[in-house]
N, C-alpha and C positions, 0 to 999 in steps of 0.2 A: 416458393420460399423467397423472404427477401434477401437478396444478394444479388451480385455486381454478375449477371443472367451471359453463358456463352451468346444469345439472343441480342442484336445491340439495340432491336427495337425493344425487347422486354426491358432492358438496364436504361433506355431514355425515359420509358414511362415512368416507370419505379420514380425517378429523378425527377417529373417534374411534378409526381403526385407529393413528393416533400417540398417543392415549393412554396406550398400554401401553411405548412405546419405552422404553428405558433408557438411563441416561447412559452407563453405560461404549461403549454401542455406538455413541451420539451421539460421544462423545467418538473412538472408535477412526476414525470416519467422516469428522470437520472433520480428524484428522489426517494422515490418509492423503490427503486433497484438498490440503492445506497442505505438505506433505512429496511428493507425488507419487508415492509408493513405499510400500510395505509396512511392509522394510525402518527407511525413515526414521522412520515413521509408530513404529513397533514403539521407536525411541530416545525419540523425542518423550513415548510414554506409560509406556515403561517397563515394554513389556509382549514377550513375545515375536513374533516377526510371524504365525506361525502362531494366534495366539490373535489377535491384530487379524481376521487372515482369516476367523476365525471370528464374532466380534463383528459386523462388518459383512455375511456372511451370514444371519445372526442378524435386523440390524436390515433388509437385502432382503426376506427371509421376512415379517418382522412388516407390512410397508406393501406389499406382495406388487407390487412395482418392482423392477429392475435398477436398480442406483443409480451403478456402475461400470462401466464398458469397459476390459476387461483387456490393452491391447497387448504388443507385445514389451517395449518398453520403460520402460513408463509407465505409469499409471492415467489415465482419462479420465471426465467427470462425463457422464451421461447427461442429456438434459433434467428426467426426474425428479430424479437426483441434484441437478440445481442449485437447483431449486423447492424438497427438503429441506435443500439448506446456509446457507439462510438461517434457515427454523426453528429446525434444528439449533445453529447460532450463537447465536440469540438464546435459544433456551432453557438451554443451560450456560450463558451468559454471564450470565442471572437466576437461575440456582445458583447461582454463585459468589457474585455481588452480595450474596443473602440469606445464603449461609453469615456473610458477611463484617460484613452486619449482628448476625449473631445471636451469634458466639462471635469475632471478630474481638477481640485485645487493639491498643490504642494502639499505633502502628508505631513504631520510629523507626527511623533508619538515614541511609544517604548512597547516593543511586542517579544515577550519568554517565549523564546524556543525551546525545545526539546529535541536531543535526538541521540542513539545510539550512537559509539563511536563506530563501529563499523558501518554504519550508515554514512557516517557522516561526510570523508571521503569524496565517493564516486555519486553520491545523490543532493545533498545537502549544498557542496561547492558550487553547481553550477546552477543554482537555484539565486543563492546569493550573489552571484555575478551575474543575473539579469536582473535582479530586485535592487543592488545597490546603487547602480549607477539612475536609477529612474527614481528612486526614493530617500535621496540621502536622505535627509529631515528624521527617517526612524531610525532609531536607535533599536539594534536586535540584541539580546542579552540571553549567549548560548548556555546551555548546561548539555552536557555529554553525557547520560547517566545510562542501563541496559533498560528494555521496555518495561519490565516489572516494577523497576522507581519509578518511570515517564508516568503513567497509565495512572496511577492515584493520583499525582501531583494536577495532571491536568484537571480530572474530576473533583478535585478541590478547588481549581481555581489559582492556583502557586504559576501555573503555565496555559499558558495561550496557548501555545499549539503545538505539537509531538510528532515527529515521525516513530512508527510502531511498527511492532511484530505485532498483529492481531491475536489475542487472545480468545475472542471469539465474531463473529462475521459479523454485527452489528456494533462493533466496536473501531468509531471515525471513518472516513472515507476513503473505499480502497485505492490504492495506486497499482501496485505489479504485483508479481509473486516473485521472491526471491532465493533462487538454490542453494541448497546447504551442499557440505561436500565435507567429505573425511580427507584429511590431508595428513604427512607424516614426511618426516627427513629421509632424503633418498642414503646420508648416510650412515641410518643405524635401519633394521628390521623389525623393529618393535613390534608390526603388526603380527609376526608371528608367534608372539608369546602369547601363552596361554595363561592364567585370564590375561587378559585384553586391557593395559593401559593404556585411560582413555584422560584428557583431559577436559572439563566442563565449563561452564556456564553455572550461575547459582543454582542453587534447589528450584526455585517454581521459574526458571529461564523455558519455554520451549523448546531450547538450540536443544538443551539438555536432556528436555521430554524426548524431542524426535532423536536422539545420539542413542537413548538407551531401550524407548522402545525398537527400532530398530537391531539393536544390538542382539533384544528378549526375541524378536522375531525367527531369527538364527538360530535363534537356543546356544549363543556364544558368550562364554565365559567372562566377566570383565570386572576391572575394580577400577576407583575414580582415583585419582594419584594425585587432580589439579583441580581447586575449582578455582575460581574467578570473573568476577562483572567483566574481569578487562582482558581484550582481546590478544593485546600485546602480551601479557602473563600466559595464555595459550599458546602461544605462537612461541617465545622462549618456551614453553617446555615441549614442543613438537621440536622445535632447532636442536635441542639437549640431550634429545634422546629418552626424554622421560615418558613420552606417550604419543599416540597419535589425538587430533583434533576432528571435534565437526564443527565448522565454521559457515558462514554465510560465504558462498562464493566471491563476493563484492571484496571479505577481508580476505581473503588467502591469499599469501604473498606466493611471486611468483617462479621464488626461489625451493619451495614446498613440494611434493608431490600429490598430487593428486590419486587419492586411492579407492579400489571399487570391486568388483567381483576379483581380479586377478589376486587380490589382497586378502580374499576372504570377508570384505565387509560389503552390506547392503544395502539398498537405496535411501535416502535420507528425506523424510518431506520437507518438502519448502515451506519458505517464511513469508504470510501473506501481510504485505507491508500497507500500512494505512496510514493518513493523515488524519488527527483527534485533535477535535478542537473544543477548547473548555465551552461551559455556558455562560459562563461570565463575560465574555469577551464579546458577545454577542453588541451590535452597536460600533465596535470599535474599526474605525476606518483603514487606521495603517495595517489591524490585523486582517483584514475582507482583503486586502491588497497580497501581504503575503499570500494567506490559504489559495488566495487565486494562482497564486505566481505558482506554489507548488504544485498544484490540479495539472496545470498546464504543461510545467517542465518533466515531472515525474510520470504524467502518464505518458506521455511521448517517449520517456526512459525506457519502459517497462513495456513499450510494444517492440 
């Protein structure tokens, strides 16, 4: 298997058989993981898909792994494959960086972001405070909206770029997975009422989806009392006493309780956070700059 071997003769070899890899095959590799497809992979680079296929047999041969599971439908990461998609990651993503230091001109531009406000916070800040000081010249121009606005706006063209709750796995480039949690005021019991005052997230939110499937899994009684895009509207009515919340961990203050089997309630799925980048935007330098900056800072978040 590939991985860092108890062996430290196996773990040198390993290490100096990735000496010789090449970007393009690096590159044809993160994409067809990210894209799922050949196919997709083959838009993303720009390359034909036949020549991706090649590429990534190319880069199997060279570390002498299966790094793909070819199904009907889909491509699947072997454990080896997942031990090199993080190499692979981080080594273009320190190409690019050093390209960018060594012949990079002064950017300027205007690039739309996107991003939930509980995103925005703990993921979003510290992306901007490595992006700003290296880029003044762009102008970023935030919207704070939930991912069910972000997601068409991008696809239209309205936004450059979005942090997301994936709606489905081929939708923008993954970053983390991020925990949801049921939270609730330590001083009222709310969680003990029968049905279950819950407050939400809009109708097609999946905080929503996962709060009630969840809830249906239990076969526990519940009625919605709150809905709301806005996190702080949840969070006053967990403080109030009106309901309990399911939140992304990132927002839940830390004045809240954190509630889980002791409470009666049950595991909540995570939120698989992606970076979506219009097609329009494609060509645009200041935004190749940011998407990078996010790649870099968010997936290092999220390990």
């Amino acid at each position: 298997m590939f991985r860092k071997a108890d062996n430290s003769h196996e773990y040198h070899a390993i290490i100096e058989s990735m000496s010789d890899l090449q970007t393009d095959w690096l590159k044809a590799f993160v994409a067809t993981v990210d894209a799922g497809t050949l196919s997709g992979a083959a838009q993303e680079v720009h390359r034909s898909q036949s020549a991706i296929s090649m590429q990534i047999k190319k880069l199997e041969a060279a570390v002498g792994r299966t790094l793909l599971e070819r199904g009907p439908r889909h491509l699947s990461l072997t454990h080896d494959g997942q031990v090199l998609l993080g190499f692979a990651r981080r080594m273009l993503d320190l190409q690019a960086e050093a390209l960018a230091a060594l012949h990079e001109q002064p950017l300027t531009g205007l690039v739309r972001l996107g991003v939930p406000d509980d995103y925005a916070g703990k993921y979003l800040t510290p992306v901007l405070k490595r992006y700003a000081p290296r880029h003044s010249g762009v102008e970023i121009q935030l919207d704070c909206e939930q991912s069910t606005s972000l997601i068409p706006r991008v696809a239209r063209g309205d936004l450059d770029l979005a942090l997301i709750s994936q709606d489905h796995a081929r939708r923008g480039t993954p970053l983390f997975h991020e925990p949801m949690v049921w939270v609730g005021s330590a001083r009222f019991d709310v969680w003990n009422r029968s049905p279950l005052p819950i407050a939400v997230y809009e109708a097609a939110s999946l905080g929503r989806r996962s709060a009630i499937e969840s809830l249906a899994l239990q076969g526990r009684p519940y009625k919605v009392v709150y809905n709301s895009s806005n996190v702080a509207g949840q969070i006053a009515a967990v403080e109030s006493g009106l309901a309990v919340a399911a939140l992304t961990q990132c927002s839940a203050p830390a004045h809240l309780q954190i509630l889980g089997a002791e409470q009666g309630l049950g595991p909540l799925e995570p939120m698989r956070v992606a970076v979506y980048r219009s097609a329009a935007s494609r060509g645009s330098k200041a935004v190749d700059s940011l998407y990078r900056m996010i790649l870099q800072t968010l997936r290092q978040a999220g390990n």
